[in-house]
C-alpha angles and dihedrals in degrees: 000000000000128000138208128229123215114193115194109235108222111198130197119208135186124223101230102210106200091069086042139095137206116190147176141170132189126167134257130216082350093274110082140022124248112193134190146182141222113225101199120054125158135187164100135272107184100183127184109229081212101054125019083199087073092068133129144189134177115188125183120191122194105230084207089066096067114137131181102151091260114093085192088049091041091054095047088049095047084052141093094277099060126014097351087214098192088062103036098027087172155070122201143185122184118179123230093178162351125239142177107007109188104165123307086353135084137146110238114201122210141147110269109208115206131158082354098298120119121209126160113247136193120231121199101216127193114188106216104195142278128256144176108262111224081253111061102268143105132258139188127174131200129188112199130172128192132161129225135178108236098214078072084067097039087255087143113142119122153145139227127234133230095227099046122277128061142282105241116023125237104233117072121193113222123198129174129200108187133171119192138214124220106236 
């Protein structure tokens, strides 16, 4: 009688920042989206090839590196009234699980840390292959969206508008583009 043994491969990868994307929108006055991007984003994917459920990622975002084209509008959102970036100088995601895997899809849930507040959040997460790099490595890339509304994270300045509405809207659209490097 003979057994075999299946062990698990556990895998750590890098985000290399330089091929990867943060993003977010939210609307202004109502009429029109205004996006922006955070240039500095660090972190670590360890993925098991035998269950996609044993992931785990761990993102942090550095609040400085805001840019949405606009240094006035950078700053304002780098201030006390937004981020308060001296105080809470990052952004971090941290997963607690992984649901619903049809293919190359799955939602990966994880608590999103923002102005010091801590909420779970639901990615949408596409995997969008592997490949040889032209130097020997591994790489892996993942694209993921969510939404979240930013008064959960305290994310509460505003201003009203003359003609009825608000200044900045609630909901912000969040989408990652991330490519890995095997470790």
């Amino acid at each position: 009688m003979s057994t075999t043994a299946t062990t698990a491969t556990r895998t750590t990868w890098n985000i290399d920042a330089s091929h990867s994307q943060v993003e977010f929108a939210v609307k202004h006055m109502m009429i029109a989206t205004v996006r922006g991007r955070f240039a500095d984003v660090k972190g670590t994917v360890v993925t098991d090839d035998s269950d996609l459920a044993k992931a785990e990622v761990d993102v942090v975002i550095d609040v400085n590196s805001i840019d949405t084209r606009e240094a006035k509008r950078d700053a304002h959102l780098k201030s006390a009234d937004f981020f308060d970036a001296e105080t809470f100088p990052r952004i971090t995601f941290k997963s607690t699980g992984v649901t619903g895997a049809r293919g190359d899809q799955f939602k990966l849930v994880g608590n999103l840390t923002i102005h010091g507040v801590t909420r779970e959040v639901t990615l949408d997460v596409t995997s969008e292959g592997r490949a040889k790099d032209p130097w020997g490595g591994e790489r892996a890339g993942y694209s993921a969206q969510t939404r979240v509304n930013r008064k959960d994270f305290g994310l509460t300045w505003n201003q009203a508008l003359e003609t009825g509405g608000l200044l900045v809207g609630d909901e912000i659209k969040i989408a990652l583009d991330l490519e890995l490097v095997k470790a």
